[in-house]
C-alpha positions as CSV (number, residue, x, y, z in Angstrom):
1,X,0.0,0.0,0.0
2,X,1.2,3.7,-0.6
3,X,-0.5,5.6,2.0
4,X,2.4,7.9,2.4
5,X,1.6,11.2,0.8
6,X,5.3,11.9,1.5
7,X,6.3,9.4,-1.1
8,X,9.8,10.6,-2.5
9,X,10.3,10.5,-5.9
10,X,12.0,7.7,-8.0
11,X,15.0,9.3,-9.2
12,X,15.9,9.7,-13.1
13,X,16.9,5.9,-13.5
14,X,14.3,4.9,-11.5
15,X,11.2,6.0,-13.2
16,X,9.9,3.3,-14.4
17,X,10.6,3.0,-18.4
18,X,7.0,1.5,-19.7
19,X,5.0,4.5,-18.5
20,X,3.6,6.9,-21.1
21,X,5.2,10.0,-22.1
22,X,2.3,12.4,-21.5
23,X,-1.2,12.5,-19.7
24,X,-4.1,14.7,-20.6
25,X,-6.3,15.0,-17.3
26,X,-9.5,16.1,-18.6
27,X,-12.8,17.0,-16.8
28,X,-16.4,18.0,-18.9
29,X,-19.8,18.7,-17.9
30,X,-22.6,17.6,-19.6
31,X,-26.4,17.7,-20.1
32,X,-26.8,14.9,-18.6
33,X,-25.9,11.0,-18.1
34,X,-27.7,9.7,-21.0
35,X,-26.0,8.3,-24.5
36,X,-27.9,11.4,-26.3
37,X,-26.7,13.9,-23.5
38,X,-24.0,16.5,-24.9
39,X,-21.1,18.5,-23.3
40,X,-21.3,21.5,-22.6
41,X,-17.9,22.3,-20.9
42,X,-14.2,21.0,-21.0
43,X,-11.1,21.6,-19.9
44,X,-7.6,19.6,-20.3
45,X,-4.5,19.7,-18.3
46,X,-1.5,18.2,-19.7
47,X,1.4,16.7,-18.0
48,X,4.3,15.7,-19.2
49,X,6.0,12.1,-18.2
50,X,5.9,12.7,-14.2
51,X,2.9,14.5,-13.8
52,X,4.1,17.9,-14.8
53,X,1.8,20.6,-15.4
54,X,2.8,21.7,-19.2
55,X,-0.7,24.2,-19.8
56,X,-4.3,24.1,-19.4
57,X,-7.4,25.0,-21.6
58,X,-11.1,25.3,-21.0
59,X,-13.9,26.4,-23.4
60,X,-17.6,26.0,-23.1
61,X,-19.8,24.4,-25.6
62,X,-23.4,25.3,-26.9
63,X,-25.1,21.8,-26.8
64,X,-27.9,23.2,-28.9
65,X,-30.4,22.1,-26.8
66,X,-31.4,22.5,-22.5
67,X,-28.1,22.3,-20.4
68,X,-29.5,19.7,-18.0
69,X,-28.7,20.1,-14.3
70,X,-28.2,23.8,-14.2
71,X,-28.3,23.3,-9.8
72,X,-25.0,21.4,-10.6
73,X,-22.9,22.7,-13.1
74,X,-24.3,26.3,-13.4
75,X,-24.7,27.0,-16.9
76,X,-27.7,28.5,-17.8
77,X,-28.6,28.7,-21.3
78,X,-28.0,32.3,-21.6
79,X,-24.1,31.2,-20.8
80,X,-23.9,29.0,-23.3
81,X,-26.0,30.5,-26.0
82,X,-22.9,32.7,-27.7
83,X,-20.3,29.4,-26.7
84,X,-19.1,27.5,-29.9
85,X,-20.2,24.5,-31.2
86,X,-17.9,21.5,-30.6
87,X,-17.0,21.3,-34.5
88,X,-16.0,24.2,-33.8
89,X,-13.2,23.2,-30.9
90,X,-13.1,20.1,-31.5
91,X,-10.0,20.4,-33.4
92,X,-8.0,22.0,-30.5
93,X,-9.4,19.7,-28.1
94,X,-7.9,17.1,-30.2
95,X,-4.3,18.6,-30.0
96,X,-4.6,18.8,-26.1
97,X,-5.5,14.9,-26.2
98,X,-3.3,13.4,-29.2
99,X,-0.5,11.5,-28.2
100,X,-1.4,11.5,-24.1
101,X,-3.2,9.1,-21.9
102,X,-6.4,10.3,-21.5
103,X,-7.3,10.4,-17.3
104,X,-10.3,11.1,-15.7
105,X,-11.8,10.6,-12.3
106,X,-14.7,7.9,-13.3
107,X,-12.6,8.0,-16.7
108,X,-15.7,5.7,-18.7
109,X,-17.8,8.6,-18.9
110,X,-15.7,11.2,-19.7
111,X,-14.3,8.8,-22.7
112,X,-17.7,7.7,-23.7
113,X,-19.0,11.4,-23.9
114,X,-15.9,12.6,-25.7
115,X,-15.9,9.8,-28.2
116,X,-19.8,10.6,-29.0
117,X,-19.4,14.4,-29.3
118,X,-16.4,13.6,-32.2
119,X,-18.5,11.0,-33.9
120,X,-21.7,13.5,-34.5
121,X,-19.0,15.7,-35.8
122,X,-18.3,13.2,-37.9
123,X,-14.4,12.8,-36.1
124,X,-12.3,10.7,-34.0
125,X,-11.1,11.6,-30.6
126,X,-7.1,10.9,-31.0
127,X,-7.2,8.8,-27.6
128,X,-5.7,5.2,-27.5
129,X,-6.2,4.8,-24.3
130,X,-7.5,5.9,-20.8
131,X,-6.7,5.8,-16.7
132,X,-9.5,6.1,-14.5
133,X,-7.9,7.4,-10.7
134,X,-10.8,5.6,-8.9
135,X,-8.9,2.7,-10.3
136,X,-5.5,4.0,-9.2
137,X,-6.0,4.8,-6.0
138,X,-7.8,1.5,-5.5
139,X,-4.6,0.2,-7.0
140,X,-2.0,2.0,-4.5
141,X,-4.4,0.9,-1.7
142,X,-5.0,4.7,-0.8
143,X,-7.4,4.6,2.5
144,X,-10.2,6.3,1.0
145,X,-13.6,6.0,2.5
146,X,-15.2,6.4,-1.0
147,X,-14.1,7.5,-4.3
148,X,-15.5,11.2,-4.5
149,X,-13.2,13.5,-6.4
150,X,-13.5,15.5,-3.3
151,X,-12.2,12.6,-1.1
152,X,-9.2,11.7,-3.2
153,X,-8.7,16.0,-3.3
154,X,-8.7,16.0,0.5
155,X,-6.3,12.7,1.1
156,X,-3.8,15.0,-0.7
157,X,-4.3,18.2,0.8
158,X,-5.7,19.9,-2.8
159,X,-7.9,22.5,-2.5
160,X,-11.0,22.7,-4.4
161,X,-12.6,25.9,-5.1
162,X,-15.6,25.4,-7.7
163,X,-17.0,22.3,-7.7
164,X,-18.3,20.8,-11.0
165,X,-16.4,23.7,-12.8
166,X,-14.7,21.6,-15.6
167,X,-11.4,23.7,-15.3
168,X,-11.0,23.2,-11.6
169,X,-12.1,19.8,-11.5
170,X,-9.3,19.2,-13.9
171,X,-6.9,21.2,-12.1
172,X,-8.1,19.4,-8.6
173,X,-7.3,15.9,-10.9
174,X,-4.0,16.9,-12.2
175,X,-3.1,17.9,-8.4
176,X,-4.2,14.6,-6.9
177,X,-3.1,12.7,-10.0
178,X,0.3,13.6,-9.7
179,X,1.2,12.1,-6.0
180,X,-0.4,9.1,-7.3
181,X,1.4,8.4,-10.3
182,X,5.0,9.1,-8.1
183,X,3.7,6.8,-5.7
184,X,3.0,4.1,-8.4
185,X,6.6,5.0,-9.8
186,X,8.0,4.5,-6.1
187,X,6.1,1.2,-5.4
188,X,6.9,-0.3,-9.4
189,X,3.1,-0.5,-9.8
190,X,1.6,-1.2,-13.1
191,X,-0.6,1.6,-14.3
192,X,-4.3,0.4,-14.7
193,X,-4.5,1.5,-18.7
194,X,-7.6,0.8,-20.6
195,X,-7.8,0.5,-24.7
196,X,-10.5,3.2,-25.9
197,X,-12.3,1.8,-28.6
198,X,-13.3,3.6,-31.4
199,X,-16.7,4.5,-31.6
200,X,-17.7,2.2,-34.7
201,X,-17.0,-0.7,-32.4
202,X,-19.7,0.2,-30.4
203,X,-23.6,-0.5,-30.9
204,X,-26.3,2.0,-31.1
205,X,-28.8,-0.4,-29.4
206,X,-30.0,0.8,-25.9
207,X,-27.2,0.3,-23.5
208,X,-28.4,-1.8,-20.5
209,X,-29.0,-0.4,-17.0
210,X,-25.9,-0.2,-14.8
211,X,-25.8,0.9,-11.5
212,X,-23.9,4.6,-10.0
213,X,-21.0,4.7,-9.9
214,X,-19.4,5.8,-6.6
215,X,-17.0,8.4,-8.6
216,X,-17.2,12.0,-9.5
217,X,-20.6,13.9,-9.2
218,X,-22.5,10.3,-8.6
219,X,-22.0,10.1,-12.7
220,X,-22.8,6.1,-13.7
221,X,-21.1,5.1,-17.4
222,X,-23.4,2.8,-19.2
223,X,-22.3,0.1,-21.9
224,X,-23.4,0.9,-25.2
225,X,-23.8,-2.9,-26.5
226,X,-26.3,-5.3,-26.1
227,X,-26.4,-8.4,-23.7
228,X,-25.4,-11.0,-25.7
229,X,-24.7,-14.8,-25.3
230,X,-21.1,-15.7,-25.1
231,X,-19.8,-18.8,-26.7
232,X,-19.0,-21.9,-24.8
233,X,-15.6,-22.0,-23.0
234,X,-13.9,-24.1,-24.4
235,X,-11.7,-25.0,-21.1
236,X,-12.6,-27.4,-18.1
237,X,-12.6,-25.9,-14.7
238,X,-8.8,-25.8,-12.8
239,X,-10.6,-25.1,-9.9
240,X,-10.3,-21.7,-7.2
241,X,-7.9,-19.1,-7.7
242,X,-5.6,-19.2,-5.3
243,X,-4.2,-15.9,-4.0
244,X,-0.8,-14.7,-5.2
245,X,-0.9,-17.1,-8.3
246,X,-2.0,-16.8,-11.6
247,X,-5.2,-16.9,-13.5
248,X,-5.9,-20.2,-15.1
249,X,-8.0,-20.6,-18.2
250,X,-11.1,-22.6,-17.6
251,X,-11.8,-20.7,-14.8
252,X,-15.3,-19.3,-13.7
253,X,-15.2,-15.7,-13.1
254,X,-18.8,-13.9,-11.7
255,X,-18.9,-10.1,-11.5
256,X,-20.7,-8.3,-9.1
257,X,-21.5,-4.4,-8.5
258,X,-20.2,-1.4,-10.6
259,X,-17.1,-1.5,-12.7
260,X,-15.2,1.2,-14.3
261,X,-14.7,-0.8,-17.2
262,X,-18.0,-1.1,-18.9
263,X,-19.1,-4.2,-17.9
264,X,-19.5,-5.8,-21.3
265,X,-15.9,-4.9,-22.2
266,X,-14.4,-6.7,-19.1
267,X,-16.1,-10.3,-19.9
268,X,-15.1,-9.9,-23.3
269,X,-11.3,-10.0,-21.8
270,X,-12.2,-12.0,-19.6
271,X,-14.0,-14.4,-21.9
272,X,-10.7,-13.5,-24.9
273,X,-8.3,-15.0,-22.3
274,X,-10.0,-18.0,-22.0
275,X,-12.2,-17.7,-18.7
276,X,-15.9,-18.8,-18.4
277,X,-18.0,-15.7,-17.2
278,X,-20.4,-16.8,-15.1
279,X,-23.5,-14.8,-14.9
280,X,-24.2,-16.5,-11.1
281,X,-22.1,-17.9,-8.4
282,X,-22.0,-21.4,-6.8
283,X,-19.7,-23.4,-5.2
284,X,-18.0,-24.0,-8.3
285,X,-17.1,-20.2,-9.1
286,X,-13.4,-20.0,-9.4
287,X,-13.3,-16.3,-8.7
288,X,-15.4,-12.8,-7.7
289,X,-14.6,-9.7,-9.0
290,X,-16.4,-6.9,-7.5
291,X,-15.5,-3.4,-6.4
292,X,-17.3,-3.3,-2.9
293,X,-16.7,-6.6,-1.2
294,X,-18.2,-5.2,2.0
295,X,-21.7,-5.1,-0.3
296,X,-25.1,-7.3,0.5
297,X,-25.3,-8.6,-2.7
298,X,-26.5,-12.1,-3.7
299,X,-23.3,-12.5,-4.9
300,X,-20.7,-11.7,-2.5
301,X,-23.2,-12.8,0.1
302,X,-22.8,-16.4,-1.2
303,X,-19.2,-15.6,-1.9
304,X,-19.0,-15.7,2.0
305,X,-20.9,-18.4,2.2
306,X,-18.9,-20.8,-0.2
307,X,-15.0,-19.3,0.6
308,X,-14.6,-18.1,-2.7
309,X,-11.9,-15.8,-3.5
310,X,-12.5,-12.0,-4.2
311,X,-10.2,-9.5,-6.0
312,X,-11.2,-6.1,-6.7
313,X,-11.3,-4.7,-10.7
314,X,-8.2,-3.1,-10.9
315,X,-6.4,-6.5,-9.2
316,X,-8.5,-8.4,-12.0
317,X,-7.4,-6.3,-14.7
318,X,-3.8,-7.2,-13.6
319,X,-4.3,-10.7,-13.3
320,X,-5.4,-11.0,-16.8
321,X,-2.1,-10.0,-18.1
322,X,-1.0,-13.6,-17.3
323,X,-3.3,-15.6,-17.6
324,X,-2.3,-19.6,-17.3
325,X,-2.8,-21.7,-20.9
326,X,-5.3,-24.5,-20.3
327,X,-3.2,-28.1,-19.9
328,X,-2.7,-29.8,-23.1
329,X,-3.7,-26.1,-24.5
C-alpha cells in the first residue's frame, strides 16, 4: 500500500521506463448521463511524463439544446448560448488529447462522452487509451472512505474551489493525480491502462442499465452494447484461484457491482483470455470480481458463504495480463 503522501520521488533511472510520455487529465460537464446527453464544458490539463503541469485550456460548448442540471454545473442557457459548437473546438481539443493518456476521475464517462461528441462531428477523438484514478488509488491501496473526487482531493491536501467547474475539477485531478502516479513510480506498480475503442466498435442499441457509480458527481457510465450470449468455454474448470498465483484458463469468473470498465468490455477480456464468465455464483465459481466486497449482494453474500476468492477490478485487470494456458492447451 502507498498511503504515504510523502512518497519521495524515484529518481531519473528509476522511473519506471513503460509509462507513457504524457497524460491529458481532462474534466467536462454535460447535459446529462444519458447516451444522447452533450457536453457543454471541458477543460484539459497536460502533464508531461511525471505529472508535470505543461498548460491548461477550458472552453464552453453550446449543446444546442437544455443544459441539463443547471443546480450542478451552473450553466444556464444564456451562458452558453454565444459558446461554440464542438465542430467548432473540437480540433483544438484534439491537440490537447493526441498523443497522451487520457485520465479522468470515473474516466468511462468522460471517454464515452468525448468519443460521442467527435462521432456526431463526424471525427475521432485521438485517444488510445485511458486511466481512470478511482482505479488507481484502489490500486495503490489509498485509504479512501469512498471515491468522491472531493475525497481523493482531501487525502492529498488539494484544495477545491468550484466544484463541478470543468477547469477546476481538472486542475483538482491533475493535483491529486500527480502524488499518485509518483507513488506508483515509487512502489513499481503497473498503471491500470484501458484501450478506448473507437466509436464504430460500439452498438447504437439501448445500453443496458448499470448501476452509480461511486465516482465523481455520482456520474454512472453505461455500456453501449447489447447483452449477448457468449460462446462456450472451451476450457474445463482448474478449480479456485488461489491468492498470489495466476489466472488459469477454464476458470469461472462472476462479477458483481459497478465497474469502471464497462461491464461488457471486461467479460469480453475475460472471456478473450480464456475464462468462463459466469453470470451466477456457486460453489463452483473459481473467482469474484467486484469493487465493494463489503456489499449485500446475492453475490458476494454467497461468496462468504462458499469461501470463494474475491479481487477487486483493478487486481482483475492485472491478473489478466498472465493468464495460465489451459493443460494440453
Amino acid at each position: 500500500m502507498f498511503a504515504d503522501r510523502t512518497t519521495a520521488a524515484p529518481s531519473a533511472t528509476a522511473w519506471p521506463t513503460a509509462y507513457p510520455e504524457g497524460y491529458a487529465v481532462v474534466d467536462v460537464e454535460t447535459t446529462g448521463l444519458a447516451r444522447h446527453d452533450r457536453i457543454i464544458s471541458a477543460a484539459v490539463y497536460r502533464l508531461d511524463a511525471r505529472g508535470e503541469v505543461e498548460d491548461h485550456w477550458y472552453t464552453l460548448v453550446n449543446p444546442e439544446r437544455d443544459p441539463g442540471p443547471v443546480w450542478i454545473h451552473g450553466l444556464t442557457s444564456d451562458v452558453l448560448e454565444g459558446a461554440p459548437l464542438f465542430r467548432e473546438v473540437a480540433g483544438e481539443f484534439a491537440e490537447r488529447l493526441d498523443g497522451r493518456v487520457l485520465v479522468a476521475h470515473n474516466a468511462v464517462f468522460d471517454w464515452q462522452m468525448i468519443a460521442r461528441e467527435y462521432a456526431r462531428a463526424q471525427g475521432r477523438a485521438p485517444v488510445r487509451q485511458r486511466l481512470c484514478t478511482i482505479a488507481l488509488s484502489k490500486e495503490l491501496g489509498l485509504p479512501l472512505p469512498n471515491h468522491k473526487l472531493e475525497t481523493l482531493a482531501a487525502h492529498f491536501g488539494v484544495v477545491q474551489r468550484r466544484a463541478h467547474h470543468a477547469l477546476d475539477d481538472a486542475r483538482v485531478l491533475a493535483e491529486a493525480f500527480r502524488p499518485s502516479l509518483t507513488a506508483a513510480a515509487a512502489g513499481g506498480v503497473r498503471l491500470p491502462l484501458h484501450e478506448c475503442l473507437p466509436l464504430t466498435e460500439w452498438s447504437d442499441a439501448p445500453p443496458p442499465r448499470i448501476g452509480p457509480q461511486g465516482g465523481h458527481g455520482g456520474r454512472g457510465p453505461a455500456g453501449w452494447r447489447p447483452s449477448r450470449k457468449r460462446p462456450a468455454c472451451p476450457h474445463p474448470n482448474p478449480g479456485r484461484y488461489q491468492e498470489g498465483g495466476r489466472l488459469k484458463q477454464g476458470m469461472r469468473v462472476a462479477f458483481s457491482g459497478d465497474t469502471s470498465v464497462e461491464r461488457d468490455l471486461l467479460e469480453d477480456r475475460a472471456t478473450e483470455a480464456g475464462l468462463h464468465v459466469a453470470t451466477s455464483l456457486s460453489r463452483l465459481t473459481s473467482l469474484l470480481v467486484t469493487n465493494d466486497p463489503d456489499s449485500g449482494t446475492s453475490k458476494v453474500v454467497r461468496a462468504r458463504q462458499y469461501g470463494t476468492p474475491v479481487v477487486d477490478e483493478a487486481a482483475f485487470g492485472q491478473l489478466l495480463r498472465d493468464v495460465e494456458p489451459a493443460k494440453g492447451g
